[in-house]
N, C-alpha and C positions, 0 to 999 in steps of 0.2 A: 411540902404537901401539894400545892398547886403544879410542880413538876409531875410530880406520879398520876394525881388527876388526869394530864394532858395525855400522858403514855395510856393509862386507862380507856379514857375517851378513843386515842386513837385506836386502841385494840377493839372495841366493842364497832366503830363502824367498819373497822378491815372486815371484823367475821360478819355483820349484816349485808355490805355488799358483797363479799364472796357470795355467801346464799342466794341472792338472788342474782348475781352473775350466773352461776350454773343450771339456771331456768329461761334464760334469753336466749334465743337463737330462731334460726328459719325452722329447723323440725319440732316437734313441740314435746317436750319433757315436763312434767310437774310432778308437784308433790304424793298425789293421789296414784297416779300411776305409778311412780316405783313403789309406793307402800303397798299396791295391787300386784306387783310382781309381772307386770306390764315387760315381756322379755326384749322387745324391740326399742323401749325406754329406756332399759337398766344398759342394754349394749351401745345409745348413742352415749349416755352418762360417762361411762366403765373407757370407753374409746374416744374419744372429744371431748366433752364438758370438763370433765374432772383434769386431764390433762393439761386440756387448757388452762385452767384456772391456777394451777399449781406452775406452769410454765409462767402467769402472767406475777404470783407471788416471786417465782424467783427473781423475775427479769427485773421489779422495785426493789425489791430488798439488792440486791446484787448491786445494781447500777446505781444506786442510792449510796450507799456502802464505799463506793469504789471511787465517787466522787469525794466522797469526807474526806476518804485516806489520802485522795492526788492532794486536794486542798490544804490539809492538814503538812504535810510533808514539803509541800512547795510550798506554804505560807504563803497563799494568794488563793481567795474567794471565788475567783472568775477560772478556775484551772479544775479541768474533770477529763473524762476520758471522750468526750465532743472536742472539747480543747487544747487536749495532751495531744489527740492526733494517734490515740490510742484503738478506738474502733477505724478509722484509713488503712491502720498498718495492720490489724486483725483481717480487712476484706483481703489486703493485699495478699494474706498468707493462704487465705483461701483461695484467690486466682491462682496463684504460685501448683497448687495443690491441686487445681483442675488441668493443670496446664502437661503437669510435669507426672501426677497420679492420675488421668481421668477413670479409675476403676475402684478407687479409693472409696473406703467408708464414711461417714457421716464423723469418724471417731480419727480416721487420718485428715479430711481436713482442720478437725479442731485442732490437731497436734499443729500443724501450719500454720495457725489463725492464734495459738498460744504462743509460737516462738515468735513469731515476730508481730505480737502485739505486745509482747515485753521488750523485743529491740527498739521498737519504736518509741515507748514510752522512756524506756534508759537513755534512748539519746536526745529527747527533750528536752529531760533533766536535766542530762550531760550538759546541751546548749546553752539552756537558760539561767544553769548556773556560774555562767563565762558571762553574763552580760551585765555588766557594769549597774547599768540602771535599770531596775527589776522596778518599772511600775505598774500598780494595779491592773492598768489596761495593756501594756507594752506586754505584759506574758503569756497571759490566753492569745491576744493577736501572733505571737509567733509561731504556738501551737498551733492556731489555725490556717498561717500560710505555710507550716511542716506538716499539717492533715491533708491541705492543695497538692503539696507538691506529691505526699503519696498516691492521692485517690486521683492524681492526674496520668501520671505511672502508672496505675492499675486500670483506668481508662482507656489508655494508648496501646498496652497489652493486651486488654479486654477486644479492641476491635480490631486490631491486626489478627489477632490471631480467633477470630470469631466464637467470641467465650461473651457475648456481652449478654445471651439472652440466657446460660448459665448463671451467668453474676449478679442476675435484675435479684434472685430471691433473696440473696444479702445486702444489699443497696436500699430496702425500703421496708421497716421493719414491719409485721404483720404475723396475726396470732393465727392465723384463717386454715394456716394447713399445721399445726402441733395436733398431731395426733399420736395415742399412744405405741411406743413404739420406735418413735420420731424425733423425742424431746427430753430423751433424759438424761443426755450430757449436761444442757442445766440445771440439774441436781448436786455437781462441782461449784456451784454457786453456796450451799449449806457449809459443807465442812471451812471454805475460804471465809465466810462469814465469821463463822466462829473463830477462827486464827486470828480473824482482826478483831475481835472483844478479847483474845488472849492478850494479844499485844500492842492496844488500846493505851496504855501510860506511856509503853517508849515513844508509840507516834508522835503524842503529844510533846516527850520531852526533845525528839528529833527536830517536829516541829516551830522550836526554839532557835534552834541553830546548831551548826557544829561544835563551834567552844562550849556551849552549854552543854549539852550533852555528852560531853571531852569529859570534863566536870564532873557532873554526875555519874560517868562510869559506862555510858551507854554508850556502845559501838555506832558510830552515826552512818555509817559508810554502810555495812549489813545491814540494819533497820531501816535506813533509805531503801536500799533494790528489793528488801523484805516488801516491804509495803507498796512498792509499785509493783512489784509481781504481783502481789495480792489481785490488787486492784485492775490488773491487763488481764490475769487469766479471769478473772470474772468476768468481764466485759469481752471477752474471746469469746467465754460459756453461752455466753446471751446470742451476742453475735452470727453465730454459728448455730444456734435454733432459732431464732428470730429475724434477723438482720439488723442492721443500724436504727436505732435510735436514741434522738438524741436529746439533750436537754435533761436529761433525767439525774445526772449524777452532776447537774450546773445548779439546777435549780432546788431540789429538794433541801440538800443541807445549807443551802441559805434561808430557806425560809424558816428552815427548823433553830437554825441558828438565832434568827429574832428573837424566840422567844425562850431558847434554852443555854445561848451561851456558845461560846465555837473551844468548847472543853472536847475532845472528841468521846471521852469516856462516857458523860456525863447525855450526851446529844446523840451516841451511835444506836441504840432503840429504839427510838423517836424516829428517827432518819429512817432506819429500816422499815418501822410503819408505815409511816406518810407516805416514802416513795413507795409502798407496794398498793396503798390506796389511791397514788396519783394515775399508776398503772391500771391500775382494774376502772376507776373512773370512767379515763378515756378510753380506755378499750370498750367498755359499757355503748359510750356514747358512741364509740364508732359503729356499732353493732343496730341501734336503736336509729339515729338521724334519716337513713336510706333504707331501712329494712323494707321488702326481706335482703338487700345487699348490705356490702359490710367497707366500710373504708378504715384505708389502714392503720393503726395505732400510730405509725409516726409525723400521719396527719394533723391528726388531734394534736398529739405532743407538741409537734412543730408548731401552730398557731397559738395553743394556752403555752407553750416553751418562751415562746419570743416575745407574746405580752410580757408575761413575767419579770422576763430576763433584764428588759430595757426596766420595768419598774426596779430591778433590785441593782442594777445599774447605777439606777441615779440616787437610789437610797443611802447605797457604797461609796458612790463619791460625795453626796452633800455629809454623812456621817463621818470618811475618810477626812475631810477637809476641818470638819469641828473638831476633829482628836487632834490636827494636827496644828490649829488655832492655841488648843486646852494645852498643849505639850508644848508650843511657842510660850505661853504665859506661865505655864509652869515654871520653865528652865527663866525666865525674867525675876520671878519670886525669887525663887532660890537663887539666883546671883545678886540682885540687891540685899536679900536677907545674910547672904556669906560677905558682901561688901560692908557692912552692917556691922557684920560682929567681926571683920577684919578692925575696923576704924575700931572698936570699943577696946581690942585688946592693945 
């Protein structure tokens, strides 16, 4: 009961600050005016406002989403598409894309920006799944010096070959120019959503491990690259109408996870709200602190990202260390209690 309440709660404030997100801005739009038929109101609405606002739901839901399913499937909390190294190798396909198309559509770089932000993300995997000792922190840190080694590469290409002031619009995410028109490759954000509430139990049972999953009947090897596709072409979609930003698919489903469990079935609605109201939030605030100028969403993100992060950080390791206390004591129970009834029989 208390679960439904929270998904409740969170749906009634996503749709109150939608509403008045699409009233804030430099030009002035209200209520009265479009019920007046105010035609220079309805056309900023109809072309910005509305756009925007639907670009900033996808970009939480999407990257909200897309972090559960990396976390979920790597079995590690600190692991999303900031940490997979998963938006490095999406900018990258987008230089690749100016470099090699500069005549290209907004629809040919996403094709760039989708392949190889799923290469990049498979060979994370690939990595991280050869290394012996898979600790909590040890796995996002590799992701992040494998995002280095990309966005260093795409740096290096970026100014030899003078593409850097091309690549600024992808490098720093910002809702400032989604106009209609502009932004509706992240609409491939919906249908991937949905694919991942379809296939929401195998994650979970992937999740597990591969012998389990052996077990059970679930191809672990498909349902793995299933669900990091999932999760790269989302973060391609976003990517490539917005730019990088990050934190979003690190921090939402931990926090959703405190209070709902890291079931993925059970936590992927929840996830999907929150991050789309973490989104519109900060986007609000970026809009409001300077106005009439606007600072850009991965500002915000980036400073409430990084509080957060170090808070769920130490949350992670002092609650990691009590399970691992609780699981020492347990396996002592149970070998004195098997010592126990060894000596009786």
């Amino acid at each position: 009961m208390k679960r439904n309440l929270l998904t409740a709660v969170l749906a009634v404030v996503l749709l109150a600050l939608s509403f008045v997100s699409l009233f804030i801005g430099v030009l002035d739009v209200n209520v009265s005016g479009l019920a007046g038929g105010d035609t220079e109101q309805w056309e900023i609405f109809l072309i910005s406002r509305l756009p925007r606002l639907l670009a900033i739901l996808c970009t939480g839901v999407g990257m909200s989403v897309a972090g559960l399913i990396m976390q979920q499937l790597c079995m590690n909390k600190f692991v999303s598409p900031t940490t997979g190294a998963t938006i490095s190798s999406a900018q990258f396909g987008i230089l690749l894309a100016l470099l090699f198309m500069p005549a290209s559509t907004l629809w040919g770089r996403a094709i760039f920006a989708f392949i190889f932000a799923v290469l990049g993300t498979w060979i994370f995997v690939w990595f991280i799944q050869r290394i012996p000792f898979k600790d909590i922190i040890m796995v996002p840190l590799v992701g992040i010096m494998f995002g280095n080694v990309i966005g260093g590469i795409t740096n290096y290409l970026a100014y030899k070959y003078d593409m850097t002031q091309a690549l600024s619009s992808w490098l720093v995410g910002h809702f400032s120019l989604v106009l209609r028109g502009r932004y509706e490759i992240v609409y491939l954000v919906v249908p991937l959503v949905a694919l991942a509430f379809v296939f929401a139990n195998h994650f979970n049972i992937v999740g597990m491990g591969k012998d389990f999953s052996t077990n059970l009947g679930v191809p672990y090897n498909v349902i793995l690259f299933m669900g990091l596709s999932i999760a790269a072409m989302i973060t391609a979609s976003v990517v490539v109408v917005v730019g990088s930003i990050s934190y979003i698919g690190l921090i939402v489903p931990n926090v959703v996870a405190m209070f709902k469990g890291d079931k993925i079935r059970g936590t992927l609605v929840d996830t999907a709200l929150f991050g789309a109201i973490f989104v519109l939030a900060c986007d609000m605030i970026g809009r409001i602190v300077i106005a009439p100028y606007e600072l850009p969403i991965e500002l915000i993100i980036g400073i409430i990202g990084s509080i957060v992060f170090i808070g769920l950080l130490i949350y992670r390791l002092k609650h990691g260390r009590r399970a691992v206390r609780l699981g020492a004591a347990g396996n002592s129970s149970c070998s004195i209690a098997a010592d126990a009834a060894g000596g009786e029989r």
